[in-house]
C-alpha positions as CSV (number, residue, x, y, z in Angstrom):
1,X,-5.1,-39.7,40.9
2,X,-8.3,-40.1,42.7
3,X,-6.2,-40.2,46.1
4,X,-2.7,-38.9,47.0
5,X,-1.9,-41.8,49.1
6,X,-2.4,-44.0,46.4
7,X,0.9,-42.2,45.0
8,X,2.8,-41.0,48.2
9,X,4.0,-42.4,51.7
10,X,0.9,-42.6,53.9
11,X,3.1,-40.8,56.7
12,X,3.9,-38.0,54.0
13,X,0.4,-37.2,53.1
14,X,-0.5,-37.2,56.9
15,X,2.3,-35.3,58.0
16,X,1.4,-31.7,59.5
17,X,4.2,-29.6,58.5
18,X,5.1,-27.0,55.7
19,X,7.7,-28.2,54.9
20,X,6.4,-31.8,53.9
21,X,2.7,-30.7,52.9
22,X,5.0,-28.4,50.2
23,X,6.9,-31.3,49.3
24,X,3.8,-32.8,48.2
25,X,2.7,-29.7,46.2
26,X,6.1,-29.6,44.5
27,X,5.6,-33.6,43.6
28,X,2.3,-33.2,42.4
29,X,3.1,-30.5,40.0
30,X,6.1,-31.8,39.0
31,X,4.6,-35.6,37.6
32,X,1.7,-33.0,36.1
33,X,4.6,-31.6,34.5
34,X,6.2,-34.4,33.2
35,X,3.3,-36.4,32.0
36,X,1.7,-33.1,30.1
37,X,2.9,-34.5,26.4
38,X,2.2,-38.1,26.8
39,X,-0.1,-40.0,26.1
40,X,-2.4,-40.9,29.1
41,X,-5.5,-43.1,30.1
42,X,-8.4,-41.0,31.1
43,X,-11.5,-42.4,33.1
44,X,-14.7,-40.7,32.6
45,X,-17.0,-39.8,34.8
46,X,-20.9,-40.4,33.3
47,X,-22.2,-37.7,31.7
48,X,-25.9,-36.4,32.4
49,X,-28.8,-36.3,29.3
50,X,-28.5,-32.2,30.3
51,X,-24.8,-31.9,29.4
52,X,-25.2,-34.1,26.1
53,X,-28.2,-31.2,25.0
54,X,-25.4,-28.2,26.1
55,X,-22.9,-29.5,24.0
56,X,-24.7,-30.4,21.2
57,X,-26.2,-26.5,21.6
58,X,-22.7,-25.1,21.6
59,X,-22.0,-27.3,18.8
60,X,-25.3,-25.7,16.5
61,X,-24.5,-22.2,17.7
62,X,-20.2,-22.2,16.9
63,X,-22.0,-22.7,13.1
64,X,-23.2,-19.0,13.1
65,X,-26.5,-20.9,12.2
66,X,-30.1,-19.2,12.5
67,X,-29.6,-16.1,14.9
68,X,-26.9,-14.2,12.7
69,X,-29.5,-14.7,9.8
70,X,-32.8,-13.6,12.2
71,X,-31.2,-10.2,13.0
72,X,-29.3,-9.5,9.4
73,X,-33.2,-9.9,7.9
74,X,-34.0,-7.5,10.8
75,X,-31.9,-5.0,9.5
76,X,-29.6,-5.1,12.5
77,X,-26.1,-3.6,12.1
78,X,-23.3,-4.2,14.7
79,X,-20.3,-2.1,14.3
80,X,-17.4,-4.1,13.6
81,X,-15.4,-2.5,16.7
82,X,-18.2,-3.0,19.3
83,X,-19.2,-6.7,18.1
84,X,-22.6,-8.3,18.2
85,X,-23.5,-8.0,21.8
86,X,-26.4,-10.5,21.8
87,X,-24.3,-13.1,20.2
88,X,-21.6,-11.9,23.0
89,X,-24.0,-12.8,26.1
90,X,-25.0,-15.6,24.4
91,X,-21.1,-16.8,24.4
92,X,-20.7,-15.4,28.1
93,X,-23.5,-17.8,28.9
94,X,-22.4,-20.9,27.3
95,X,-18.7,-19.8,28.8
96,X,-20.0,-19.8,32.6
97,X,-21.8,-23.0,31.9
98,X,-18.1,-24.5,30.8
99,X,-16.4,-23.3,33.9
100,X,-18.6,-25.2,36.4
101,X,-18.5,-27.9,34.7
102,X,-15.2,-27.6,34.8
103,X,-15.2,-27.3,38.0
104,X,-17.5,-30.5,38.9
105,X,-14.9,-32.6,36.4
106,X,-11.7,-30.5,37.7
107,X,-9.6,-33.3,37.8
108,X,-10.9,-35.1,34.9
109,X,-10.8,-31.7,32.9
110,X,-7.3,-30.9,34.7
111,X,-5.6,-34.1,33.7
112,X,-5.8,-33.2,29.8
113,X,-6.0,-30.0,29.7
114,X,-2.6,-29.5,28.7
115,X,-1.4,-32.5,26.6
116,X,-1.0,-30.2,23.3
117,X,1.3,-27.4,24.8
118,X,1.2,-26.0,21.2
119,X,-2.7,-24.6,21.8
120,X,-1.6,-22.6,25.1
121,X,1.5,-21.4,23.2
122,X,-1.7,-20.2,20.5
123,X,-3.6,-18.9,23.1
124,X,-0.7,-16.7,25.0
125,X,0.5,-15.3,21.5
126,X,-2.9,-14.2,21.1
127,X,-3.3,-12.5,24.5
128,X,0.7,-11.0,24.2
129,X,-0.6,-9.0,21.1
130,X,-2.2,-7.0,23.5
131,X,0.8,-5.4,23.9
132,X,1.5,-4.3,20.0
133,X,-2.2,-4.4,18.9
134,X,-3.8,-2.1,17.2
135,X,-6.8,-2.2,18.7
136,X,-6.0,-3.0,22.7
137,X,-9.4,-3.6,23.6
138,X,-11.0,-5.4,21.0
139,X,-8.0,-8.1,21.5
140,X,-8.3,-8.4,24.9
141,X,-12.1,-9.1,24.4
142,X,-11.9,-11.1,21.4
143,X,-8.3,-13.2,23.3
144,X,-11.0,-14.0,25.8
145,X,-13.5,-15.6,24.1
146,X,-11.0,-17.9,22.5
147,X,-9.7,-19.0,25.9
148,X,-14.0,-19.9,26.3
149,X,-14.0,-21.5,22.9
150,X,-11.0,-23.3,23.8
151,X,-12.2,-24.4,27.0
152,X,-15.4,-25.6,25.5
153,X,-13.3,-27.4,23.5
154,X,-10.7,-29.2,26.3
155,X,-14.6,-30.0,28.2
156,X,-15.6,-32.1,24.7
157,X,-12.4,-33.7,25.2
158,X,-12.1,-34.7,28.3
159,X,-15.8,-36.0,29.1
160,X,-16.7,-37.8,25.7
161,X,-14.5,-40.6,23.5
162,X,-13.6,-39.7,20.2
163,X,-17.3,-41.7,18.5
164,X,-19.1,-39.8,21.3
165,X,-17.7,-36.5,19.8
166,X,-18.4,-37.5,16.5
167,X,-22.4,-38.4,17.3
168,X,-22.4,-35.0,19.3
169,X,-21.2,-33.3,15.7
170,X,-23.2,-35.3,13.8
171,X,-26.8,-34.3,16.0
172,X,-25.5,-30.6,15.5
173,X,-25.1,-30.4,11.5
174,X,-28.1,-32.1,11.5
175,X,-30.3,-30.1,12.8
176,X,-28.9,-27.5,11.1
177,X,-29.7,-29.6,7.8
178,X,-33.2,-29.9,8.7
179,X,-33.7,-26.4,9.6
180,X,-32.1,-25.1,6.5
181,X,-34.6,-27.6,4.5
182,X,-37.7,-25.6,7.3
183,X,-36.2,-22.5,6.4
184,X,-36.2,-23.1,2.5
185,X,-39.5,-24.4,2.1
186,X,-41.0,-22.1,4.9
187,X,-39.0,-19.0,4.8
188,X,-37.7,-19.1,1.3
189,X,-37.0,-15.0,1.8
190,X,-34.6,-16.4,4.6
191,X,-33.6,-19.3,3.5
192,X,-32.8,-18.5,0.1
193,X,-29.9,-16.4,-1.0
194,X,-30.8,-14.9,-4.3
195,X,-33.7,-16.2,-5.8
196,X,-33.0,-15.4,-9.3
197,X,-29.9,-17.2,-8.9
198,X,-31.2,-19.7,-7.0
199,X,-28.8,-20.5,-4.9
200,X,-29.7,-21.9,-0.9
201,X,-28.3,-20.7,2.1
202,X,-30.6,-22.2,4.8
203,X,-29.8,-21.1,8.6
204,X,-27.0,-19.4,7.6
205,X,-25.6,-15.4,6.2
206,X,-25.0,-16.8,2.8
207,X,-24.7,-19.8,0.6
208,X,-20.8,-20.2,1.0
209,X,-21.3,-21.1,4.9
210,X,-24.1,-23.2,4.4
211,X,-22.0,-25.1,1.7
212,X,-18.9,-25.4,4.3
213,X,-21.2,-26.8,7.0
214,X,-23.4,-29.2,4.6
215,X,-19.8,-30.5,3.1
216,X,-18.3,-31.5,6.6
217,X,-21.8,-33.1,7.3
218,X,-22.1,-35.5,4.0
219,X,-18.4,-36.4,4.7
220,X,-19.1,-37.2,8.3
221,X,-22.5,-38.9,7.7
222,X,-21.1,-40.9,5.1
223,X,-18.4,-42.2,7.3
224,X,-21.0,-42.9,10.2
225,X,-22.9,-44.7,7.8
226,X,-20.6,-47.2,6.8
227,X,-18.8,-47.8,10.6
228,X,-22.6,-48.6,12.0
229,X,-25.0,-50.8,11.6
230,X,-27.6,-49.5,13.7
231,X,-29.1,-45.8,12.4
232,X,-27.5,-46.7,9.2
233,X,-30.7,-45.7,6.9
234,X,-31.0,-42.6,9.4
235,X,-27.1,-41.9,8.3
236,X,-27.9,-42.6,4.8
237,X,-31.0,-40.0,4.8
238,X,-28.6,-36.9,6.3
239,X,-25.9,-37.8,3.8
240,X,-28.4,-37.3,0.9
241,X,-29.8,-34.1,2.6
242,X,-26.6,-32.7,3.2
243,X,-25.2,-33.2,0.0
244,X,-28.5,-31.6,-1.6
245,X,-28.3,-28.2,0.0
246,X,-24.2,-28.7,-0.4
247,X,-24.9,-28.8,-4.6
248,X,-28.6,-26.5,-4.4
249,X,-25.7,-23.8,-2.3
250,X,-24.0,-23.6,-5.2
251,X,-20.7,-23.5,-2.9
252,X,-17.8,-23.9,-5.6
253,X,-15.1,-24.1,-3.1
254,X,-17.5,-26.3,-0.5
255,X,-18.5,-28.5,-3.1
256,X,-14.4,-29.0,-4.6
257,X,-13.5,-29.3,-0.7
258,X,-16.6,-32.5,-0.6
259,X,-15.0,-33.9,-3.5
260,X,-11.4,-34.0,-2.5
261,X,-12.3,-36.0,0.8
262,X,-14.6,-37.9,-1.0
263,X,-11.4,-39.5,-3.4
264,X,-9.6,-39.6,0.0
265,X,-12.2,-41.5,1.5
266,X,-12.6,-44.1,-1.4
267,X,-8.8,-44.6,-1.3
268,X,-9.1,-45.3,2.6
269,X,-12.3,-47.7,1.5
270,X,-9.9,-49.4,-1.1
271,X,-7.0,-49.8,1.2
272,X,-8.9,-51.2,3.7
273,X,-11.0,-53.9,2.3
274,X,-8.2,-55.0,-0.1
275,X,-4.5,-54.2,2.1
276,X,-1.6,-54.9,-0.2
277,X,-3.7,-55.2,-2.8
278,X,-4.6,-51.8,-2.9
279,X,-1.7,-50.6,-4.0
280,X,-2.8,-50.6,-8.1
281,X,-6.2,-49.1,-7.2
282,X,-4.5,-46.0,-5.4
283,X,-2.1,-45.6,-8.1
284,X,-4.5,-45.8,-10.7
285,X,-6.8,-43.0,-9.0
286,X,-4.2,-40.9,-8.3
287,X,-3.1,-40.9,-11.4
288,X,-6.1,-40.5,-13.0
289,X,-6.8,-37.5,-10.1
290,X,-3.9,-36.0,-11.7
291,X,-4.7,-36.2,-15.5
292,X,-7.7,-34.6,-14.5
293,X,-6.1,-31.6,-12.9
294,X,-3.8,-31.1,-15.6
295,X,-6.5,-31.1,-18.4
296,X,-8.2,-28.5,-16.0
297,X,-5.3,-26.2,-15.6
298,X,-4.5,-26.2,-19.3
299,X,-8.1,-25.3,-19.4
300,X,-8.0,-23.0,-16.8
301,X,-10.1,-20.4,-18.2
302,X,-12.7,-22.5,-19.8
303,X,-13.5,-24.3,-16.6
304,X,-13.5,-20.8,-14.6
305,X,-16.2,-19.8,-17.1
306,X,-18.0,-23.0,-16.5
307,X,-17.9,-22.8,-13.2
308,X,-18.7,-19.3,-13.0
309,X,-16.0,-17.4,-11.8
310,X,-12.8,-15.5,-13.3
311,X,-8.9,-16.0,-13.5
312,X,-9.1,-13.8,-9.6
313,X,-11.2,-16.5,-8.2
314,X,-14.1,-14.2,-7.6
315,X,-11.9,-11.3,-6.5
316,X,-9.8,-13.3,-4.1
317,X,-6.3,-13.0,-5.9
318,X,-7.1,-9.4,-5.7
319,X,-7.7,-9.2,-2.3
320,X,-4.5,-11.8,-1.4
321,X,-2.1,-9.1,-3.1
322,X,-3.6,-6.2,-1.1
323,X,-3.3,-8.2,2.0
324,X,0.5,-9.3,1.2
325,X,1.5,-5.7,0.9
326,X,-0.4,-4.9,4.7
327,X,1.6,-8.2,6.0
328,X,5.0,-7.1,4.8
329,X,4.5,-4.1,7.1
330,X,3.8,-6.6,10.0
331,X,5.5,-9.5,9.3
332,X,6.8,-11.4,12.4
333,X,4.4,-10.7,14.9
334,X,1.4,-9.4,12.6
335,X,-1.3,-6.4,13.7
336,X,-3.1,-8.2,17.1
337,X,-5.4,-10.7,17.7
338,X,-8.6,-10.1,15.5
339,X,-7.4,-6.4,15.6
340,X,-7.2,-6.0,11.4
341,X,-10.8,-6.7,10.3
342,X,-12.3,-3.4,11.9
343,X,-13.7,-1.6,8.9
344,X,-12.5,1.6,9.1
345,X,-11.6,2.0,12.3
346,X,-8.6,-0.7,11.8
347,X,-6.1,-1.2,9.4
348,X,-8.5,-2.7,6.9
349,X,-9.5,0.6,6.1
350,X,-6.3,0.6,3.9
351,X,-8.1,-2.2,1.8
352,X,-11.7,-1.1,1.7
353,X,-10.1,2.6,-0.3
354,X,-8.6,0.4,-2.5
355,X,-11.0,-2.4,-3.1
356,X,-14.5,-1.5,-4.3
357,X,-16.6,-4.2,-2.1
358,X,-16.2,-4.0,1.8
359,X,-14.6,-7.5,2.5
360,X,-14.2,-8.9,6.4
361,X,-11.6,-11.4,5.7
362,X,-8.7,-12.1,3.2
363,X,-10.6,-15.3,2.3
364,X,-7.4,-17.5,3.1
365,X,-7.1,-18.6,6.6
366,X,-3.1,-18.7,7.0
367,X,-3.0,-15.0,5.5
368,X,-5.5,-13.9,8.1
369,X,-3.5,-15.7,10.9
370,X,-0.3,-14.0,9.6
371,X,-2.0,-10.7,9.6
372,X,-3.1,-11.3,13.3
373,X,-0.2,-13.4,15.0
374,X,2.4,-12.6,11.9
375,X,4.9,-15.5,10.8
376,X,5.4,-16.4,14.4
377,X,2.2,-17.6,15.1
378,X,1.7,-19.1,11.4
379,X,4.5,-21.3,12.4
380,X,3.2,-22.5,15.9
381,X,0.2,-23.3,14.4
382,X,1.3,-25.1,11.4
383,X,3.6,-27.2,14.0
384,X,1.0,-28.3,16.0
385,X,-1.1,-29.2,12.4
386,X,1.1,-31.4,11.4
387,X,1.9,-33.1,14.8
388,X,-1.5,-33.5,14.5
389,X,-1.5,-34.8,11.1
390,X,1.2,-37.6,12.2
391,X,-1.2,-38.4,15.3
392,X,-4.2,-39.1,13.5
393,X,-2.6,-40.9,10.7
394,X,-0.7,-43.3,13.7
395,X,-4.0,-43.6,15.0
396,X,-5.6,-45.2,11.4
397,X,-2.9,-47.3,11.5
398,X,-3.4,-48.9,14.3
399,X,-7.3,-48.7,14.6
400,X,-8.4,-48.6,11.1
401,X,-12.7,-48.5,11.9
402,X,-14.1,-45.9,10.1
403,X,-14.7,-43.9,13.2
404,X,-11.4,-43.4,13.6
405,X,-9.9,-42.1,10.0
406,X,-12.5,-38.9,10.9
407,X,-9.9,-36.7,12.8
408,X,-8.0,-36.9,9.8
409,X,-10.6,-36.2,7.5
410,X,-11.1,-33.0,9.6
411,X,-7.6,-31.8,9.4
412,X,-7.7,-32.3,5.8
413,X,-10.7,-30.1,5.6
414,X,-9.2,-27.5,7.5
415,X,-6.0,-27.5,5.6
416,X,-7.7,-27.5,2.3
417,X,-11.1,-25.2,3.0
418,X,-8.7,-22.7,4.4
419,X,-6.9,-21.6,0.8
420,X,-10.3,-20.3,-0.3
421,X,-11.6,-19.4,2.8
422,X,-11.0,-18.1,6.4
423,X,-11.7,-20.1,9.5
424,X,-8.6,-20.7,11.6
425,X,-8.2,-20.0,15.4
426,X,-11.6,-17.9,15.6
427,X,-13.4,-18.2,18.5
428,X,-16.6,-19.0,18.9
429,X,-16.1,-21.2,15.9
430,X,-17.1,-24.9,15.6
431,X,-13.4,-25.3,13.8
432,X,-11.3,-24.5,16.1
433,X,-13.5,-26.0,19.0
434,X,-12.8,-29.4,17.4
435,X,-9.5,-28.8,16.5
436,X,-8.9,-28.4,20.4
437,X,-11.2,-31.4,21.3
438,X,-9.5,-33.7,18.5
439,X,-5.8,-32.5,19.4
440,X,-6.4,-33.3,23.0
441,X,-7.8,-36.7,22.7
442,X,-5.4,-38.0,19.9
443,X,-3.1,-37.7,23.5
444,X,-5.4,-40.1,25.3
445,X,-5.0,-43.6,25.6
446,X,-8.2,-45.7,24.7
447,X,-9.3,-47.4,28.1
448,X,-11.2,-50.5,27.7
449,X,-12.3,-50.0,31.3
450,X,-13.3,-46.2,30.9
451,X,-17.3,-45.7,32.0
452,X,-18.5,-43.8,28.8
453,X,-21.6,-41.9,27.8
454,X,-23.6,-42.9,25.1
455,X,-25.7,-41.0,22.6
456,X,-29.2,-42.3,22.5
């Protein structure tokens, strides 16, 4: 829609009066209307070597890699309430930068910024619990950034292709590889979480997030390994790194999360190079998949001792029935927007008297969004998952290159890391920026005669 006459009367667009310059408004919103849930063709503007470096920096930093860790070996406290404010202006900055790009791409940015209706519908709930919060303030704040993330998120989309986005992920996890590896061998007090358990946790607070990140890595590098044949050694190298510190983290639920999409990933391999064919070999795995997991949950305990954790999975089933109770008091519409996780000046107070460690998340990402946003919100989101789901799975079936099957490898690690674990619509996150970026461009149409960027 580079030019209105293109689409309207010539003697329309030149006419001088109210009433027809209106008519044109109405028009104009009306086919952006209309066209906001289907799929569309979207030409791209180049992007400059500049904008590649930003995103691949908002990328490293939605990890929580390096500066959290720098000021918790400082001895720096932030109070739960106020937030970290360096981490705050850091986000402010990389926000501003987002809206004039924005604005230099507006109707490139414009034209998808609302394909998935079901991320504003996200985004409004979170700023509506304003109103029934329980903390005002820290909602509003906190509602804000996640309108940034999300916008960081629609700007991914709308200026890079799908393997574009994956190369930009893929330069971000690995630097954070290699400066976890600096910061082990360099830095071991930093880099290394206990060192008579030896376990690593690189860049990052603790092992467990330095197992999440290394586990989407391997997967990722692995699959850009096989779909290319040039960098393929460099691929191969990452892979191998990322899997070390993934088993040296010592990341149960990271490392069960690798293993799942591994299977999932040798299924696809199966599938692909043998079509009908494949039918015996999938059968055969999963059934063999399943024999496993019922020897393992008739041996429950043993395995839980193997593995080094207890029938509460390290405390969590604990926490889950504390949580539940706090829900049922909030059901429908939940406590606010990040407005429960305040130590004692929220309503997690209630669990820190009960519970003897001090824990900032239920460690389940769908009972943490139904504490924030309640069942409503649980359902919105879990609509727009599996609409999702069914997108990216169309999508293999028509394109099946490796390149493609990775937005459905993401939304199988998001729906299985967060049972164990906590990471759904939190801003300033690298999850829920590419949940945005991937829901958004499963809505484009591939253009054969798009001008693309390229990662070099």
């Amino acid at each position: 829609m580079n030019n209105i006459c293109d689409l309207y009367p010539k003697k329309l667009v030149e006419s001088k009066g109210n009433f027809r310059a209106l008519t044109v408004c109405r028009r104009l919103l009306r086919d952006a209307w209309l066209t906001r849930s289907t799929p569309i063709k979207l030409k791209r503007d180049s992007v400059l070597l500049w904008e590649k470096v930003f995103a691949v920096t908002g990328l490293f930093l939605s990890t929580y890699a390096v500066i959290p860790l720098l000021r918790k070996k400082s001895g720096i406290v932030f109070d739960p309430f106020e937030g970290d404010i360096m981490m705050q202006a850091l986000w402010a900055g990389i926000y501003t930068i987002t809206f004039f790009l924005f604005l230099s791409r507006f109707r490139q940015v414009a034209r998808v910024a609302f394909l998935d209706k079901f991320l504003w519908v996200l985004l409004g709930l979170a700023f509506a619990s304003i109103i029934w919060s329980e903390a005002p303030v820290v909602t509003l704040r906190r509602s804000v950034a996640l309108l940034g993330t999300t916008a960081f998120g629609i700007y991914l989309a709308a200026c890079y292709t799908r393997q574009e986005l994956l190369k930009l992920l893929l330069w971000a996890l690995g630097l954070s590889a290699v400066l976890s590896v600096v910061f082990v061998l360099f830095l071991p007090s930093y880099g290394i979480h206990t060192r008579s358990y030896f376990a690593l946790q690189g860049v990052y607070e603790n092992k467990n997030i330095l197992g999440c990140f290394m586990a989407l890595a391997a997967i990722t590098w692995l699959l850009y390994s096989f779909s290319q044949n040039k960098g393929r050694m460099m691929g191969f190298v990452f892979c191998v790194i990322s899997i070390t510190l993934l088993f040296l983290s010592k990341s149960i639920t990271a490392l069960v999360v690798f293993l799942l999409l591994l299977i999932f990933l040798l299924i696809f391999f199966v599938n692909r190079y043998y079509n009908i064919w494949a039918v015996r070999p999938i059968i055969l795995i999963t059934l063999a998949v399943g024999s496993l997991l019922i020897r393992l949950f008739n041996n429950l305990e043993i395995v839980l001792n193997v593995l080094g954790r207890d029938a509460t999975l390290t405390g969590r089933t604990i926490i889950w029935r504390e949580v539940w109770d706090l829900i049922l008091q909030h059901p429908w519409l939940g406590y606010g927007y990040s407005a429960f996780w305040l130590g004692w000046k929220g309503p997690s107070s209630y669990i820190w008297d009960v519970l003897p460690s001090k824990v900032i998340s239920a460690h389940c990402g769908y009972l943490d969004l139904w504490l924030q946003l309640g069942l409503v919100g649980v359902i919105v989101f879990m609509i727009s998952y599996f609409i999702n789901i069914f997108k990216a799975q169309s999508l293999l079936r028509k394109n099946k290159s490796l390149e493609e099957m990775f937005p459905l490898l993401f939304f199988l690690f998001i729906l299985i890391y967060n049972i164990p674990e906590s990471a759904l619509l939190v801003q300033n996150s690298l999850f829920w920026i590419l949940y945005v970026a991937i829901s958004i461009q499963l809505n484009i149409k591939k253009n054969n005669k798009t001008k693309n960027c390229s990662m070099t």
